[in-house]
C-alpha positions as CSV (number, residue, x, y, z in Angstrom):
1,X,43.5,-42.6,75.6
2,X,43.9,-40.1,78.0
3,X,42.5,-36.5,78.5
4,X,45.4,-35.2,81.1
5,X,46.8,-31.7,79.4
6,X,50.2,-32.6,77.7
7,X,53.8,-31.6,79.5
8,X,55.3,-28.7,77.2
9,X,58.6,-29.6,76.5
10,X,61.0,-26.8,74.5
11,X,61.6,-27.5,71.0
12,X,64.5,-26.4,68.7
13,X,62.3,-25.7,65.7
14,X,63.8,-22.4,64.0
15,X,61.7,-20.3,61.3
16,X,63.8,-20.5,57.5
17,X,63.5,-17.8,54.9
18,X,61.0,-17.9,52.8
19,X,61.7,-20.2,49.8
20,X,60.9,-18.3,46.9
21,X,61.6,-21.4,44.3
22,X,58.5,-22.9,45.5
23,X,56.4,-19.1,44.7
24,X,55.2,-18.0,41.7
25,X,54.4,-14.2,41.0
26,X,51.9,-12.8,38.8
27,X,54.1,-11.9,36.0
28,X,55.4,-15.6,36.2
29,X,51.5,-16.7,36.1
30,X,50.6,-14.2,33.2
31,X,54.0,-15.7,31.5
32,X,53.0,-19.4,32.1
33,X,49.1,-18.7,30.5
34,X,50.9,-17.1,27.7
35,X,53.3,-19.2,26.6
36,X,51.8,-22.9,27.6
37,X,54.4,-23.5,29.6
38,X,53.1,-24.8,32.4
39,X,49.5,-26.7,33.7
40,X,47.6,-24.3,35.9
41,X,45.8,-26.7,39.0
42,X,42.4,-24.5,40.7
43,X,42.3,-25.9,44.1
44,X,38.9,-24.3,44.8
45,X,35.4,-26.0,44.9
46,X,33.4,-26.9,41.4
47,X,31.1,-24.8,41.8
48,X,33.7,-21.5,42.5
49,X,36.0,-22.9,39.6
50,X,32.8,-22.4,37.0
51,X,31.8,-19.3,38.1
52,X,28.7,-20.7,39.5
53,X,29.4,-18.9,43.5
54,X,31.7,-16.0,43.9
55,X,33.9,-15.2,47.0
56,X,32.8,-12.0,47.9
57,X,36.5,-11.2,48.5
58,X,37.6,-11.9,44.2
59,X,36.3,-9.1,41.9
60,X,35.0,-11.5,39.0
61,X,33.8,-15.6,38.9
62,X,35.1,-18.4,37.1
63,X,38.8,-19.6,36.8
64,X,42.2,-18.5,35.2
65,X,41.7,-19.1,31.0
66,X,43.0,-23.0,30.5
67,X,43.4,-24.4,33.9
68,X,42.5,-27.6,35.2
69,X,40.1,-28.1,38.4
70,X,41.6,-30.3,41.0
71,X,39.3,-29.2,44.1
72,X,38.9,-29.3,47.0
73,X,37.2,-32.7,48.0
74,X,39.3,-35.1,45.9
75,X,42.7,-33.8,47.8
76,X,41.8,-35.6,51.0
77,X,39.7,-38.4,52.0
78,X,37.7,-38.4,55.3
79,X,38.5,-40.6,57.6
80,X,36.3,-40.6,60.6
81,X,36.3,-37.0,62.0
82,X,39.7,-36.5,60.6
83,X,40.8,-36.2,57.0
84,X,44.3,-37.3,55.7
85,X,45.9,-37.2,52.2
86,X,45.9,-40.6,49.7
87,X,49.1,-42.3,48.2
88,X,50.8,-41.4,45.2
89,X,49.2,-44.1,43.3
90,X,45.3,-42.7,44.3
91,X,46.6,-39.1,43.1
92,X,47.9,-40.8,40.0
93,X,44.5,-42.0,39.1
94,X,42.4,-38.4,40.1
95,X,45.0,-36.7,38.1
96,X,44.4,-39.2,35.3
97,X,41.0,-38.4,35.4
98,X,41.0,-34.4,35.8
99,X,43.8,-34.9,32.8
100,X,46.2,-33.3,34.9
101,X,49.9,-34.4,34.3
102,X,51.7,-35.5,37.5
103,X,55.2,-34.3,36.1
104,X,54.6,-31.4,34.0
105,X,55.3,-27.7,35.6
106,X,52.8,-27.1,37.7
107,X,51.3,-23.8,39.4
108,X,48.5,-24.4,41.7
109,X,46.0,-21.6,43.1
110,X,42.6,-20.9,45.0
111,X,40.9,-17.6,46.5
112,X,43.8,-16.6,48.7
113,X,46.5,-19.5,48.5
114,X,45.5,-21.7,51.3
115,X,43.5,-24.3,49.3
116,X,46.1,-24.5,46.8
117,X,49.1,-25.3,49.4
118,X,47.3,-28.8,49.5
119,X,47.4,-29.2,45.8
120,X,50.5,-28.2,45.8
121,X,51.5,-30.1,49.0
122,X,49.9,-33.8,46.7
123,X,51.8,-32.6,43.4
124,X,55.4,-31.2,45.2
125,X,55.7,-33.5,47.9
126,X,53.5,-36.7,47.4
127,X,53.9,-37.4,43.4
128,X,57.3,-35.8,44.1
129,X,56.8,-33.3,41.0
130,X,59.9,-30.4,42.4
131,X,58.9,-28.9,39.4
132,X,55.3,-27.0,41.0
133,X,54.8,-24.0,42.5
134,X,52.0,-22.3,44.3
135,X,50.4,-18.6,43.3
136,X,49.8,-17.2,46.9
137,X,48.3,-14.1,45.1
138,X,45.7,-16.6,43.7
139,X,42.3,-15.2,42.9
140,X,42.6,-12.3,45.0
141,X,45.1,-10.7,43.1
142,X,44.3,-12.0,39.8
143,X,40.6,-10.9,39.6
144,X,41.4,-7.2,41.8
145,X,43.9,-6.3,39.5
146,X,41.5,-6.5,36.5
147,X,43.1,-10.4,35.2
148,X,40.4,-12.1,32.6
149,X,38.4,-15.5,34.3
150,X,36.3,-17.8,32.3
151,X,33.0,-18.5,34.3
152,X,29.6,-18.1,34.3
153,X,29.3,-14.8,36.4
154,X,31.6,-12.3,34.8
């Protein structure tokens, strides 16, 4: 182990467009609740997901109306100071228990998308599920443009 700074070297890593099959919008969101026609993964802690705390940042508690909870401490494992992500086959078993379908359409979401890039990160890339997407908008939007939550703090 060593603590000498690092030689920067030049990369050749260029910035893509954004990939918009991977996004869902509102409407989509509002579409998918509707109709049933996908499973809707909060990536947010417990106690956010039932309303108990409220980011000061979302205009209501609770969670989207029929989603599942998938938060925030069972999408990675500590491992010393660092924490990494499980195999397929531990995701398998967490989704089996949060009855969460490993192939089904998926949309994940949190307050503000960041928390639900890693649930969609274990669905899209791990269990290999091309079939997710992930609500940037998340809470933020939902609850600020007046969008119903189910929780205890209304």
């Amino acid at each position: 182990m060593s603590t000498d700074k690092a030689a920067a070297t030049k990369g050749n890593w260029t910035a893509g467009p954004e990939d918009k099959a991977i996004l869902a919008s509102m409407q989509q969101v509002k579409e998918g609740l509707q109709n049933g026609s996908e499973q809707f993964i909060d990536a947010r802690p417990t106690a956010q997901f039932l309303g108990i705390v409220k980011k000061p940042i979302n205009k209501t508690a609770g969670h989207l109306p029929g989603v599942r909870s998938f938060p925030t401490d069972a999408i990675v494992k500590s491992v010393g100071a660092a924490h990494e992500f499980m195999t397929a086959e531990d995701y398998k078993k967490i989704y089996a228990e949060l009855n969460i379908q490993p192939n089904a359409p998926t949309v994940t979401y949190c307050n503000t998308g960041h928390l639900a890039s890693g649930a969609w990160f274990v669905t899209h890339e791990i269990l290999g599920n091309k079939n997710s997407k992930l609500y940037a908008g998340s809470m933020i939007e939902w609850t600020n443009l007046g969008n119903p939550t189910i929780g205890l703090q209304q």
